[in-house]
C-alpha positions, 0 to 999 in steps of 0.5 A, spaced: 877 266 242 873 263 248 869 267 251 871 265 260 866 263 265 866 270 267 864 276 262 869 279 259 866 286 263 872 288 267 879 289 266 880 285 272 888 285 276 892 281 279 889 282 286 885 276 289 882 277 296 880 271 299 881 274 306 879 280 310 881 283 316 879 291 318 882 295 313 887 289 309 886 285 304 890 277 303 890 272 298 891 265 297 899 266 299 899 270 304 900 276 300 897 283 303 893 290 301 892 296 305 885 297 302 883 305 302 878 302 296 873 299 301 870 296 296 868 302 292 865 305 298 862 299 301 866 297 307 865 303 312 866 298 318 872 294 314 872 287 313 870 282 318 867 287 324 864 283 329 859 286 329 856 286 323 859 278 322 855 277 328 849 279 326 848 277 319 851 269 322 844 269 327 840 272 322 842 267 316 841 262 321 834 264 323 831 266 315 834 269 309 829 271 305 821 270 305 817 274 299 815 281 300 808 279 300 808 277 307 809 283 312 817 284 314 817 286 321 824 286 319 824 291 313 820 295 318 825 296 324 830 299 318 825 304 315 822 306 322 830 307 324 832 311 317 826 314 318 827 318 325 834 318 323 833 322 316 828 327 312 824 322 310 817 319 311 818 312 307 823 307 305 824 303 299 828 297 299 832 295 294 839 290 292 844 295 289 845 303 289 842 303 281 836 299 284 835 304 289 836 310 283 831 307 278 826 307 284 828 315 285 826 317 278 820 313 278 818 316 285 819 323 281 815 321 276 810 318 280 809 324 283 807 329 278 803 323 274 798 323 281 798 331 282 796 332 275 802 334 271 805 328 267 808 332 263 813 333 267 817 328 267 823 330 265 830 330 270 835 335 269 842 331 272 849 334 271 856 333 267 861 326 269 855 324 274 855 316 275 848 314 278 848 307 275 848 301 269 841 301 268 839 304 262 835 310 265 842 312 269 847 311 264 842 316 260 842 321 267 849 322 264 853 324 259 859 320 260 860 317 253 864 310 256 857 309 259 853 311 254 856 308 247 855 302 244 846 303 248 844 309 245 839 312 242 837 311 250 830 314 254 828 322 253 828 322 260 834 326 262 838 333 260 845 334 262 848 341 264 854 343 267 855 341 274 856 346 279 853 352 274 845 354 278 844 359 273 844 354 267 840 349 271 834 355 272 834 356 265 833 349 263 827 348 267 821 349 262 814 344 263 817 339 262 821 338 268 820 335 274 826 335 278 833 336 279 838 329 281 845 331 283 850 328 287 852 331 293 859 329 291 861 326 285 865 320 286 866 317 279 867 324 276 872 325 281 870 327 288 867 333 286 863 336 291 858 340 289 858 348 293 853 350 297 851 356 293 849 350 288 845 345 292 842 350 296 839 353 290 837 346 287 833 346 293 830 354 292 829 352 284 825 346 285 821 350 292 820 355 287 818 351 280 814 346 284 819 341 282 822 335 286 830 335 289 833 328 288 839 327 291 845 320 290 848 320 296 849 312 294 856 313 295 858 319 299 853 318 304 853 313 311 858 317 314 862 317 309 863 324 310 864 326 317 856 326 317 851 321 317 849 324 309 853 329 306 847 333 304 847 334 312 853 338 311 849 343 306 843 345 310 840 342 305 834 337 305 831 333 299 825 331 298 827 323 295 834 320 296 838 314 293 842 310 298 847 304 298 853 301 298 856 304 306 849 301 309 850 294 308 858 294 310 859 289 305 852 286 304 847 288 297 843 292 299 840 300 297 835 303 299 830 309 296 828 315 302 822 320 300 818 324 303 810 323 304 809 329 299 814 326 294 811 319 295 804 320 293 804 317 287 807 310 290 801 307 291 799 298 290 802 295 284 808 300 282 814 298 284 817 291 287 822 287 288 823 279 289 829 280 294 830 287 296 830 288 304 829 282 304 831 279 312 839 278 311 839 284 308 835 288 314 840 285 319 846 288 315 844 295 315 841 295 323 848 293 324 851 298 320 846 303 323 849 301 331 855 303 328 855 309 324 850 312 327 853 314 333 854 322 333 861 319 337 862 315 332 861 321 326 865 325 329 871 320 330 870 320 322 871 327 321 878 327 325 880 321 322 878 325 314 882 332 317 889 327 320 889 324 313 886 330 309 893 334 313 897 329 312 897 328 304 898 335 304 904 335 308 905 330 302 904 333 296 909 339 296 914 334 296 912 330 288 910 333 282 906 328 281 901 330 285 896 337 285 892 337 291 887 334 295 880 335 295 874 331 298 870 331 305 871 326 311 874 320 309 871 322 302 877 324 298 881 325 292 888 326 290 888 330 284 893 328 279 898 331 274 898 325 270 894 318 269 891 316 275 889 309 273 896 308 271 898 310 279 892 307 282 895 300 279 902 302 281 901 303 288 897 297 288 902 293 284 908 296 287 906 298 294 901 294 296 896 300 296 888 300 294 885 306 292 880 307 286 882 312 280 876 317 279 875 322 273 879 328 272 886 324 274 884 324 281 885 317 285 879 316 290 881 315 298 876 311 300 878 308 307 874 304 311 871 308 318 874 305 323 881 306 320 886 307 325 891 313 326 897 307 324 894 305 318 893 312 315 900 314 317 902 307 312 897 310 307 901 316 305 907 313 307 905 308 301 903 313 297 909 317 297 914 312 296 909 310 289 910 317 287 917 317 287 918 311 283 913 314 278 916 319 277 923 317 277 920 312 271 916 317 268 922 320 268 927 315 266 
């Protein structure tokens, strides 16, 4: 057997895009998807938005990229901006959410390292998370479809039951030095956390002298109807990892802390060739322009409760379908069967991009601009993809 061009990494299907317009994918042949996937989450403005097409053309054709040597009035602009926008006090830029979580878990250690405890370096994450590919993120989880085939991985991490405070207090000895969560866990199923639960991390680690790391890589930049989820909470964390929403479709990340969290990131212990460089930064003002708008927020959590209502009214309707669980345009549909098997049905079948997530939940993940039309479509796609699966599994 050859190996392709291509890494065998992933099971890639019969959709191949060359062409986007708002929330629809064509092909070479003029085929097209309804794509409630947005690239994972990334999409948040859809394809081809003006705006955003507009500013990454001017900034491609005045400069693309220096070295990070140089001052950056570019970068600048973008941390000043998320800076007033946000919690936090600084900004690190980086390529990808994994990228923006490494950064995250080596703020943390840096902290304890320049305030006299280097023992704590131990982070307490929780149960079916996905923080990334790296080898420190895929040992932040106990996912074993991530982890098998690395191991043994760094002692960095322990993991404890999602959602479980008192677990998490237990576990804190002197070896802790934070907590890393999700908000709302996407991969392991759009699982948002309870406020009981967030907001005692927080009061744990106000108590314990611990950090409180949040990865809002995927539920974060208005995705949930606020421009991060946290927000929603009440709660404030002292460093957070963000991605995907905040370039529109442009590789970019970023790492946000806190003054007090950031003391131990000093000259020489973090860098990146490429991150933030001034492509990358004309992306996310772009995307700021948009989405940051409180108008534009509130359009977002209409939109989340119409097509949150309207799979409801759907779900009695067929089996196969459990119940809808989510915030704004966040949301899963739990299924009574495989969801990846109906995810390649409703695309194969009906035209429809959606992602399947952990605990047979299929993700529904539109972009932010969705229109009314477009959501009606969706659930119409849905429920015809429904009652073919069932009628097959019942055949």
């Amino acid at each position: 057997m050859t190996i392709p061009p291509l890494m065998p990494v992933y099971p890639r299907c019969e959709v191949a895009p060359v062409r986007g317009e708002g929330a629809w994918l064509f092909d070479e042949a003029g085929n097209r998807w309804l794509d409630f996937a947005s690239g994972i989450a990334v999409n948040c403005l859809g394809h081809g938005h003006p705006h955003l097409v507009d500013a990454i053309q001017r900034q491609a054709a005045t400069l693309m990229h220096t070295s990070n040597l140089y001052a950056s009035p570019q970068q600048t602009a973008v941390a000043t901006r998320l800076t007033q926008l946000t919690f936090a006090d600084t900004v690190f830029f980086t390529n990808s959410g994994a990228e923006a979580l490494e950064c995250a878990i080596k703020t943390a250690r840096a902290y304890h390292h320049a305030t006299g405890q280097p023992g704590r370096y131990r982070l307490l994450t929780f149960s079916n998370a996905f923080h990334g590919r790296t080898l420190a993120t895929i040992a932040a989880t106990d996912q074993a479809k991530l982890r098998n085939g690395f191991e043994p991985l760094p002692d960095w991490f322990r993991v404890l039951p999602f959602d479980d405070l008192a677990a998490a207090e237990a576990a804190i000895d002197e070896t802790v030095g934070g907590f890393l969560v999700e908000p709302i866990q996407g991969e392991g199923g759009i699982r948002p956390a309870s406020p009981a639960f967030l907001k005692g991390l927080r009061d744990l680690a106000d108590a314990h002298g611990l950090l409180l790391l949040l990865d809002e890589v995927q539920c974060g930049v208005g995705r949930t109807g606020t421009l991060f989820a946290h927000e929603q909470y009440g709660v404030t964390p002292d460093i957070m990892a963000i991605a995907k929403g905040i370039g529109g479709g442009f590789p970019v990340g970023a790492c946000l802390a806190t003054e007090k969290a950031a003391a131990g990131m000093t000259f020489g212990t973090h860098g990146s060739t490429y991150g933030g460089n001034p492509l990358a930064m004309a992306a996310c003002n772009a995307v700021l322009d948009i989405v940051a708008e409180p108008g534009f927020l509130a359009a977002v959590r209409q939109k989340g409760d119409r097509l949150r209502a309207a799979l409801e009214q759907m779900i009695p309707n067929h089996p196969l379908f459990d119940h809808v669980r989510g915030l704004g345009l966040m949301l899963g549909l739990k299924l009574n069967a495989d969801s990846r098997a109906f995810v390649a049905h409703a695309r194969s079948n009906h035209g429809l991009l959606t992602v399947a997530a952990g605990d047979n939940v299929v993700r529904i993940l539109p972009p932010l601009t969705i229109e009314e039309a477009e959501i009606r479509e969706c659930v119409d796609r849905l429920s015809a993809a429904a009652a073919d699966f069932e009628a097959r599994a019942a055949a």
